[in-house]
C-alpha positions in Angstrom: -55.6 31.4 206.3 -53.2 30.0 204.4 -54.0 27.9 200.9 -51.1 25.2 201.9 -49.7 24.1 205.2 -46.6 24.7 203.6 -44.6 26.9 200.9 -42.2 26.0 198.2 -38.9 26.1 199.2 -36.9 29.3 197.9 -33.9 26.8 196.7 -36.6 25.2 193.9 -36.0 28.4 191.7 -32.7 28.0 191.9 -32.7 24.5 190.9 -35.0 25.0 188.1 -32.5 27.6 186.2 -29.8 25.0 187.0 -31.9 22.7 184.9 -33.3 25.1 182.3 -29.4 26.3 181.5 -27.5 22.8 181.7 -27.9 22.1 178.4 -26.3 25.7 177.1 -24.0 25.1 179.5 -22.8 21.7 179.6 -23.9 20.5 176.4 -26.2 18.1 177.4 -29.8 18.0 179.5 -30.4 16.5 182.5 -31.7 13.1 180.5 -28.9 12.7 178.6 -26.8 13.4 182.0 -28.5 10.6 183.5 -28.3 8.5 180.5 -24.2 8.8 180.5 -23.9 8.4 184.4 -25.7 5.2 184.0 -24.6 3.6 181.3 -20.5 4.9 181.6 -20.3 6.6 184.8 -19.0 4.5 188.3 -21.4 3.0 190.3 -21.3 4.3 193.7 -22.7 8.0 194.0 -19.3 9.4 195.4 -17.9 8.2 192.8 -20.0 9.6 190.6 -19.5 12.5 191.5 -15.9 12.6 191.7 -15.9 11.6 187.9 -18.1 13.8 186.9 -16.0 16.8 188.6 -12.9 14.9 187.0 -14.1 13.6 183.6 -16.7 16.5 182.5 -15.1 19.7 184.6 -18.6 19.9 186.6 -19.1 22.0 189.5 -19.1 20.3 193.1 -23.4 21.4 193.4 -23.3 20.3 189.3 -21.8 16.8 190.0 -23.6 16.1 193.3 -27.6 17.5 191.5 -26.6 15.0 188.7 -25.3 11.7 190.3 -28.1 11.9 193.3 -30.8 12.6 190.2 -29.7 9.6 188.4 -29.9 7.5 191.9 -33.4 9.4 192.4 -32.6 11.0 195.5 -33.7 14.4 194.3 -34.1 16.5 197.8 -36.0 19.3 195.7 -37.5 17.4 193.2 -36.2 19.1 189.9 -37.1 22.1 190.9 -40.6 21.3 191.0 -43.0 23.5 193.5 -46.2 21.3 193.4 -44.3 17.7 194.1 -42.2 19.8 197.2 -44.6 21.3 198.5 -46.7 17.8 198.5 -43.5 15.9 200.0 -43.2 18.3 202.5 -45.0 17.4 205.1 -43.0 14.1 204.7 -40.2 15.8 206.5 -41.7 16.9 208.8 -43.3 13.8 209.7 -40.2 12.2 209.5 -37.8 15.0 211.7 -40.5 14.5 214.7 -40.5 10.3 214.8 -39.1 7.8 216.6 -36.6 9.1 219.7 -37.7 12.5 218.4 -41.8 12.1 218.8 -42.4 13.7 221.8 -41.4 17.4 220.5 -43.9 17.1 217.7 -46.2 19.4 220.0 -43.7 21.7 220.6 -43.0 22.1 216.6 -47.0 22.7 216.4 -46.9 25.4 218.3 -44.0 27.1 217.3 -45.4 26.6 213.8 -48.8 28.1 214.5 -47.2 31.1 216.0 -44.9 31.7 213.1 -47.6 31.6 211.0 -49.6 34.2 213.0 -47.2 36.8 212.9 -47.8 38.0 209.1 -49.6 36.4 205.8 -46.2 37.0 204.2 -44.8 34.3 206.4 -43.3 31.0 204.2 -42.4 27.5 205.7 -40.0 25.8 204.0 -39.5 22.3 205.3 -36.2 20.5 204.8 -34.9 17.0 206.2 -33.2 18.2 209.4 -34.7 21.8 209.5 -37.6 23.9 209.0 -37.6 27.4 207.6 -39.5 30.7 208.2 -39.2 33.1 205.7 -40.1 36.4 204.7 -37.9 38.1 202.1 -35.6 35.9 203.9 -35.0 33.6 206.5 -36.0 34.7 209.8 -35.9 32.0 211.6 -35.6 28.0 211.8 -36.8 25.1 213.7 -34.2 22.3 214.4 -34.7 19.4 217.0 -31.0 19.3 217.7 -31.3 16.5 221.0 -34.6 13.5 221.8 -35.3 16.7 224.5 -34.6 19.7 222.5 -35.7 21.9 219.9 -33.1 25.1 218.7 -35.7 27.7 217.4 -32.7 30.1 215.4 -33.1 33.6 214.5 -31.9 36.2 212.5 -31.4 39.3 214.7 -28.3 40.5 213.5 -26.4 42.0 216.4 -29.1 42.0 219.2 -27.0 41.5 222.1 -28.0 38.2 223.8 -29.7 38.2 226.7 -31.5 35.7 229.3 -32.7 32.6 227.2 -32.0 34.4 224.0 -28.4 32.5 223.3 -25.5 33.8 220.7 -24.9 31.1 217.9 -21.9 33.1 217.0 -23.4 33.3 213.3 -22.5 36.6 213.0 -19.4 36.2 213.0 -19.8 33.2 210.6 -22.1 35.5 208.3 -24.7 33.1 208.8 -28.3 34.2 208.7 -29.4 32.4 211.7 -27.4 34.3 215.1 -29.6 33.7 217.9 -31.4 30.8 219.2 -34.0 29.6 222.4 -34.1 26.2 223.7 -37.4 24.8 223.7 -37.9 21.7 225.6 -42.1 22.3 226.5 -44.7 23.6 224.9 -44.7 26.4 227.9 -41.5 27.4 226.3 -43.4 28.9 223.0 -44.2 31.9 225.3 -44.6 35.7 225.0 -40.7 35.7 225.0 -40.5 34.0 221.7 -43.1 35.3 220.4 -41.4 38.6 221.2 -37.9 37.6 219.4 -39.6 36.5 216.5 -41.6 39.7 215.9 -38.1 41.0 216.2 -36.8 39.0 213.3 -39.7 39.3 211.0 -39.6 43.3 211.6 -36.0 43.5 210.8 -36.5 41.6 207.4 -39.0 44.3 206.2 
């Protein structure tokens, strides 16, 4: 059984070397970022951002970490596993409320199945998506309609068949190229289950 209903999101490294290396980079830390955005950068965060790109010859993921930091909007918390990971049933909570409520059950079990297919499964929570990993994503849980949730999958070339739909993400070099609609619970059958396996094999 897992330790933790969920796992720290793979972007959080990436974020904490953004942090470690700002100041050899940029001259200053992320303080003394925040410190100049507040006390001499516009107030509005696009803005703020634009300046930053403008004034300081930051990057567009540079300007846009930085101004939403100093508004405390953080999405990954500083690169911080503990506080994500304790946020991140948050997300969830918040993806499967209001209009979207009723395919809370459906998440569940898709959830419980992803996690019975290996112990080297992660889920990775964000604020419109959730994430299966395994060296990398294999698949993701989206409620894209009130009615609907897109369970994605990264299979690569598998021809689509029956209710396993194209995304056309191939061709796009996205990760995520299939996809099944699941509107009921009875949806998160043996034929998911099946396509899933799929994915998590091919990421061995």
């Amino acid at each position: 059984m897992p330790k933790q209903r969920y796992d720290p999101h793979p972007g959080i490294a990436m974020v904490r070397n953004w942090i470690d290396t700002l100041k050899a980079k940029t001259g200053r830390d992320l303080d003394e970022w925040t410190a100049l955005i507040k006390s001499k950068g516009p107030k509005d965060n696009k803005s703020r951002r634009e300046w930053l790109k403008r004034e300081h010859a930051l990057g567009t993921n540079s300007a846009s970490w930085l101004a939403d930091h100093a508004e405390g909007k953080d999405d990954l918390e500083e690169g911080d596993a503990k506080v994500y990971v304790a946020r991140a049933g948050e997300y969830v909570d918040a993806m499967f409320s209001g209009s979207k409520a009723a395919l809370r059950p459906l998440y569940d079990k898709l959830y419980d199945l992803a996690r019975s297919i290996g112990d080297d499964i992660g889920i990775s929570p964000g604020k419109t998506i959730v994430s299966i990993y395994r060296n990398h994503v294999i698949a993701q849980i989206k409620p894209s309609t009130r009615t609907r949730i897109d369970f994605g999958l990264a299979l690569k070339d598998t021809p689509a068949k029956g209710r396993l739909i194209d995304t056309g993400g191939l061709a796009k070099k996205d990760r995520i190229t299939h996809r099944i609609e699941i509107t009921s619970v009875d949806d998160v059958d043996a034929f998911v289950e099946k396509w899933l396996r799929k994915a998590y094999e091919m990421d061995a």
